[in-house]
Structures are given as C-alpha cells and as structure tokens.
N, C-alpha and C positions, 0 to 999 in steps of 0.2 A: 182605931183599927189600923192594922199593918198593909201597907199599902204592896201589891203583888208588883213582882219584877218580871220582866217581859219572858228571861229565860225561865224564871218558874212555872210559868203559863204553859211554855212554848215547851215544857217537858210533859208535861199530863195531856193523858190520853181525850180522844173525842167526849167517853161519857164522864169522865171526871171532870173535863167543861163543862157538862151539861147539867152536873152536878153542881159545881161550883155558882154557876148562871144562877138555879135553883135557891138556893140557901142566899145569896145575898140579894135577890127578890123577895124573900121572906123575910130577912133580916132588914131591907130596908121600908116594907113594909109594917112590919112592928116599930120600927125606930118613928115613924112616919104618925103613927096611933101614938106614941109612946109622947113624941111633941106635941101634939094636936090635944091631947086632954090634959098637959101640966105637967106631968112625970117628968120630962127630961128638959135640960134646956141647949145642951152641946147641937147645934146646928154643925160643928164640925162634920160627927161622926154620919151625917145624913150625907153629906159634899162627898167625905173619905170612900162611903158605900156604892156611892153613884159613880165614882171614878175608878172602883176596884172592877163595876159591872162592866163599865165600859172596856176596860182593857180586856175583861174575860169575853165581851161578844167582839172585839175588834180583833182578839184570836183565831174565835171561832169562824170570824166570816174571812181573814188572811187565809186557813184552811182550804175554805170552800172555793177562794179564788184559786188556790196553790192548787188544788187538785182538777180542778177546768182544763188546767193549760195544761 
C-alpha cells in the first residue's frame, strides 16, 4: 500500500477525509479477516493501513484544532 504524503492529505477536502478514514477502516478490516483465517500472510500491509489511518485522523483532528483558534 502507498503510503499518503502529508500534502496530499492536507489538499482534500473535510469529506474526502472522511471518506478516505472510511475505506481504509474497511480495508483494514478485511486485511484483518483476511490474516486471521490463512488467506494472507504480508503483516506489512496491516502496519502500512494503520499508519495510512493514522495520518488521515491526525489531519482531520489538526483541522479541528486549526479551526478553534
């Protein structure tokens, strides 16, 4: 999985975050099922998903701070 860059983030809009948040909760819930019964074995691609969400909510919540002040 291609890891996002702070400016690609930092260009999309509030619901195209909210969107993005969305789809790799679901993707890393499948990936999640997809270890768990034998299917896959790349533990990578589970670390790459979790660090893609994290950057997409640590946007979302810079946002939220940014528009407080």
């Amino acid at each position: 999985m291609k890891a996002y860059k702070r400016e690609e983030l930092g260009a999309l809009t509030d619901e195209e975050l909210e969107a993005r948040e969305k789809q790799l909760r679901e993707s890393l819930f499948k990936t999640r099922m997809k270890l768990a019964v034998g299917q896959m074995s790349k533990v990578a691609d589970i670390m790459a998903t979790k660090r893609n969400l994290a950057r997409v909510l640590t946007t979302r919540r810079a946002r939220q701070i940014a528009a407080k002040a």
